[in-house]
C-alpha positions in Angstrom: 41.3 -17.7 1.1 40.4 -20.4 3.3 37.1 -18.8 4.3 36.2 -18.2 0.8 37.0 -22.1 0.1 34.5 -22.6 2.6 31.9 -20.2 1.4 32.4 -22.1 -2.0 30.9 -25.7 0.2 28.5 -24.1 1.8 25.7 -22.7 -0.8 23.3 -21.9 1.5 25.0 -19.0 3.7 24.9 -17.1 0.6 21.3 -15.7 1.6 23.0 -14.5 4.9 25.1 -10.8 5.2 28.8 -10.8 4.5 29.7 -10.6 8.5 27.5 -13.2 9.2 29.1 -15.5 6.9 32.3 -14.7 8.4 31.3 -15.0 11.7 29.5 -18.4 11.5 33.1 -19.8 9.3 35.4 -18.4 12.5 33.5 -18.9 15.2 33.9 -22.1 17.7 30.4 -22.2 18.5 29.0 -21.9 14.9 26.6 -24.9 15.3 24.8 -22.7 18.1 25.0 -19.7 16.1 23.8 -20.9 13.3 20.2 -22.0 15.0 19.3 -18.4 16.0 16.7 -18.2 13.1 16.1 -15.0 10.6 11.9 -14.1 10.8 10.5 -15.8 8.1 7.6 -14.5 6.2 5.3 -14.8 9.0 7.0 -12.8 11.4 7.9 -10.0 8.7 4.1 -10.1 7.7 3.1 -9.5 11.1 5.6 -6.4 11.6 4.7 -5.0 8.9 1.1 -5.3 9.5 1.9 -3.3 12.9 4.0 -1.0 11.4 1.9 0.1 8.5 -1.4 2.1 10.6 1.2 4.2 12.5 3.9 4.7 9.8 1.9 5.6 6.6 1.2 9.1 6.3 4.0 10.1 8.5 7.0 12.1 7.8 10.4 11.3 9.0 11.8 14.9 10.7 15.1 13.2 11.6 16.8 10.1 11.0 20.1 8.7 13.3 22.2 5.3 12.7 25.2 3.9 14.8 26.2 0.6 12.7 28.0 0.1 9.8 27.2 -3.2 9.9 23.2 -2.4 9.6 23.7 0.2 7.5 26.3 0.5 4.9 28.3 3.2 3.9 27.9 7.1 4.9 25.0 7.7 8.0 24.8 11.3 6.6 23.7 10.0 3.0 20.9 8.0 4.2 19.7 10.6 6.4 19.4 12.7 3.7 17.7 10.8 1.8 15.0 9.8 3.7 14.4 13.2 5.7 11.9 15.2 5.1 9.9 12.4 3.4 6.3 11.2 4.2 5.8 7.6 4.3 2.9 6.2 1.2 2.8 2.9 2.6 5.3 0.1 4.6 5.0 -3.3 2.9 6.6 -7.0 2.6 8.4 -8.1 0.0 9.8 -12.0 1.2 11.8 -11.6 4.3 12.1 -7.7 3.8 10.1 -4.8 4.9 9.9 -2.0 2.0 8.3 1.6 3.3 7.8 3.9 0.0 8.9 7.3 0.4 7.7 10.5 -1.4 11.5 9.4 -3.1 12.2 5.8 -3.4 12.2 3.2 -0.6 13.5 2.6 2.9 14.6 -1.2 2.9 15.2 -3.4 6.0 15.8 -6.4 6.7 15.4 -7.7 10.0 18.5 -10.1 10.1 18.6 -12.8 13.4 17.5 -10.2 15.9 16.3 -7.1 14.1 13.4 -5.5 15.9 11.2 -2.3 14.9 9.7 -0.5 17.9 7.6 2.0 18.4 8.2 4.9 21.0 10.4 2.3 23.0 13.5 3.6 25.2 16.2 3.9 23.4 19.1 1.2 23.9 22.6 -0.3 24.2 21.5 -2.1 20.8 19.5 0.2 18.9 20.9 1.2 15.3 18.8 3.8 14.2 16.3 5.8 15.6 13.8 7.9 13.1 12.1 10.8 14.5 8.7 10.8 12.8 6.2 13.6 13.0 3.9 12.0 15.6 6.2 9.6 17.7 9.7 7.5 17.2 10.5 4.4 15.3 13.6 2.5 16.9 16.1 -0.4 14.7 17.0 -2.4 17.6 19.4 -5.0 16.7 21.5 -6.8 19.0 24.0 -9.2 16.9 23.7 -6.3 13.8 22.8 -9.1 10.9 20.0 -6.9 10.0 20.1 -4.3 6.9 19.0 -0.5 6.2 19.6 0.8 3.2 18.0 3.2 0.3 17.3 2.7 -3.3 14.9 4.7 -5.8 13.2 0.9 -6.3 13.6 -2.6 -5.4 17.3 -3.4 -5.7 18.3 -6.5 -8.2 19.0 -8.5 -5.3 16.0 -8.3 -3.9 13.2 -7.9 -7.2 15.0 -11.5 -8.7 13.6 -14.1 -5.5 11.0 -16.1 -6.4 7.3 -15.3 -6.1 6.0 -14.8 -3.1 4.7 -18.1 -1.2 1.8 -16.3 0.5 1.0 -15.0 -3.2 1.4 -17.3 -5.8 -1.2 -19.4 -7.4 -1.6 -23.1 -7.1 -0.8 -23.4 -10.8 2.0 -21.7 -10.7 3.8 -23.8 -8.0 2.7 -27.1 -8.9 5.5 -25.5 -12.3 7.8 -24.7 -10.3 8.1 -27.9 -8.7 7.4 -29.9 -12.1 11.0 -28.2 -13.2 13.3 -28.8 -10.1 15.1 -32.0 -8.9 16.3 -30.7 -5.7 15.3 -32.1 -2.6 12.1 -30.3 -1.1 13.5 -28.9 2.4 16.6 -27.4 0.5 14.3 -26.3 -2.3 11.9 -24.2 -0.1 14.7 -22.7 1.4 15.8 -20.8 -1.7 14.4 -17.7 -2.0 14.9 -17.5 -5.7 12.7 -20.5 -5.9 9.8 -19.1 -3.4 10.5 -15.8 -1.3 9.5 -15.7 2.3 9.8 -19.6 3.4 12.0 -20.3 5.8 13.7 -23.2 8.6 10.4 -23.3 10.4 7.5 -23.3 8.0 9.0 -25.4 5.6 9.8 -28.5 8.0 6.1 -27.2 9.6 5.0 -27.4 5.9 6.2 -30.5 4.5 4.8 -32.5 8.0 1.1 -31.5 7.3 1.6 -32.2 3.7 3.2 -36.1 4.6 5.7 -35.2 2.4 9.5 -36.4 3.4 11.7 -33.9 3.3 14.2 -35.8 1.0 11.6 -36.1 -1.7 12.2 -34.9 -4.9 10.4 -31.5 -6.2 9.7 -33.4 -9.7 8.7 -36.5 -8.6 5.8 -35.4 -7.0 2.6 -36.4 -8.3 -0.3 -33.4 -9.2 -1.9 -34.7 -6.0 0.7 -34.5 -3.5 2.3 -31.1 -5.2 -1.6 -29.7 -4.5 -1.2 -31.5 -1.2 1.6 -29.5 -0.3 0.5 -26.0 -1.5 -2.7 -26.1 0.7 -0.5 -27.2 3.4 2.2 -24.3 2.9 -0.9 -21.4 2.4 -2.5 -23.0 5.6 0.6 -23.0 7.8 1.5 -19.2 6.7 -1.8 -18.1 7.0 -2.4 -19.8 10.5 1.5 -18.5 11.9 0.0 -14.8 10.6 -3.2 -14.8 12.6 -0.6 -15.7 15.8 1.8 -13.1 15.0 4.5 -15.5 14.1 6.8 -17.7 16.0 8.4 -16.0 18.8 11.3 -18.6 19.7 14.4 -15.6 20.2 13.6 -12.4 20.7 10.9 -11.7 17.7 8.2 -9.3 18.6 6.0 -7.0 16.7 6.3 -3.3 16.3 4.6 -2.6 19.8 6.8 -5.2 21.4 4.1 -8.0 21.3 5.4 -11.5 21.0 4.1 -14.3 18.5 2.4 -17.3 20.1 2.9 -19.9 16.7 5.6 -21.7 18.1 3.4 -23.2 20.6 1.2 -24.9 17.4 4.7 -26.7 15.7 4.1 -30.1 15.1 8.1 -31.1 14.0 9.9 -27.9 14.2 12.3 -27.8 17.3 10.9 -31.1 18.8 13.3 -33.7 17.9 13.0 -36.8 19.9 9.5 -35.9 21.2 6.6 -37.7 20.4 4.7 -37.2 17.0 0.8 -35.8 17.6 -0.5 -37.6 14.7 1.0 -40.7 14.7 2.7 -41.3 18.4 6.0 -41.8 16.3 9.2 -39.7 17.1 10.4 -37.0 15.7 14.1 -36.8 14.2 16.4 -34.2 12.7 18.7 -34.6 10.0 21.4 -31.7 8.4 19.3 -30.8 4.8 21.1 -28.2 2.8 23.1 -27.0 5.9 20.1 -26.7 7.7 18.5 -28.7 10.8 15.0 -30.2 9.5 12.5 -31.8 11.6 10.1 -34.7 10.5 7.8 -37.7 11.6 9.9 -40.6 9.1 6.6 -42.6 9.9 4.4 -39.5 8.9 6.1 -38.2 5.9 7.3 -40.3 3.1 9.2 -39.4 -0.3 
């Protein structure tokens, strides 16, 4: 009961797995635990992108899991449902990686640490292994927040988020923001508002857009709602062609790391001095989560 009365104050761990929920509610060191970041869209963009040449057209011969945790329910079900299948194509939908069978789709989530490796070594943390027709696929996942599962299409969950903010028209999110009141760091954080933003790109976002973090969706004129758009396509597109942020232990499928994090203007550099202004960088707690800004930079 008391965790739940907890759960009920804090909205935004509802986008995490049940265990990690628990975990960050009973563990002394939660403030720690809860920095380890989830991949964002960039990072899951870039898997997938090293995933797809070597996965499509393949056939999965065998398919082995250890964790309940990653992978719900009975091991022997989801091996026989994806067994025996050719793969039609591996793609992102927000933070998740969909492959499409000959029956359905594998779904995964990549969690905290997730990690999908080809023809590595199996491990002390890997959670499934596929056996393909030409070479191995490993689910290496040390603290197990990640998800496997299978489903003949998208499951509700995961078909309601928002569209996709690599994807959706200028238009169409200069809407979206003309009909929420929420703050803008919280806002972009919701993934039934936008899919695929995260802790990094939205505090990298709202810096090259000079827009506060505090600042109210609705409030924003048609100039600085463009503003920001350019800003958040820009920033994705520009973390993509570096293969992400690699600030844990996030690499891509052939265990090559991301180089973005060495580009952030705010993210992670609280207290350090600002490169477009020679201010300093702050944090503040937005929404549960630790947000970076230049307060002489961005205004609301």
């Amino acid at each position: 009961m008391e965790a739940r009365s907890q759960l009920r104050h804090r909205p935004v761990l509802r986008s995490f797995p049940p265990q990690y929920i628990m975990h960050l509610l009973r563990c002394p060191f939660a403030g720690r635990c809860y920095k380890r970041r989830v991949p964002e869209l960039p990072e899951v963009e870039t898997v997938v992108r090293s995933v797809a040449p070597r996965l499509t057209g393949r056939r999965i011969v065998r398919a082995q899991f250890s964790s309940h945790h990653v992978v719900p329910g009975s091991f022997k079900r989801l091996a026989s449902r994806v067994e025996g299948q050719t793969v039609h194509g591996v793609t992102r939908h927000g933070k998740f990686i969909v492959v499409e069978l000959d029956r359905g789709n594998l779904i995964i989530h990549l969690g905290m640490t997730g990690r999908l490796l080809f023809d590595a070594v199996p491990g002390p943390h890997t959670r499934a292994i596929f056996e393909l027709d030409e070479g191995t696929l490993l689910y290496d996942d040390p603290r197990q927040f990640g998800r496997i599962e299978w489903a003949p299409e998208l499951p509700a969950r995961v078909a309601r988020l928002g569209p996709d903010a690599l994807g959706i028209a200028e238009a169409d999110f200069l809407g979206l923001l003309a009909k929420r009141r929420a703050r803008m760091k919280p806002l972009f954080m919701d993934q039934s508002f936008l899919r695929g933003m995260g802790n990094i790109y939205s505090d990298e976002a709202l810096f090259q857009a000079a827009i506060h973090p505090r600042a109210i969706a609705a409030r924003l004129s048609p100039e600085r709602g463009r503003r920001l758009y350019r800003a958040m396509i820009d920033v994705l597109q520009a973390a993509i062609e570096s293969k992400g942020s690699s600030i844990s232990n996030y690499v891509d499928a052939e265990g090559r790391s991301g180089s973005f994090q060495h580009q952030h203007q705010v993210y992670g550099r609280e207290g350090e001095t600002c490169n477009r202004c020679g201010g300093t960088i702050r944090r503040v707690v937005l929404g549960g989560r630790g947000t970076h800004y230049c307060p002489k930079c961005q205004r609301p």
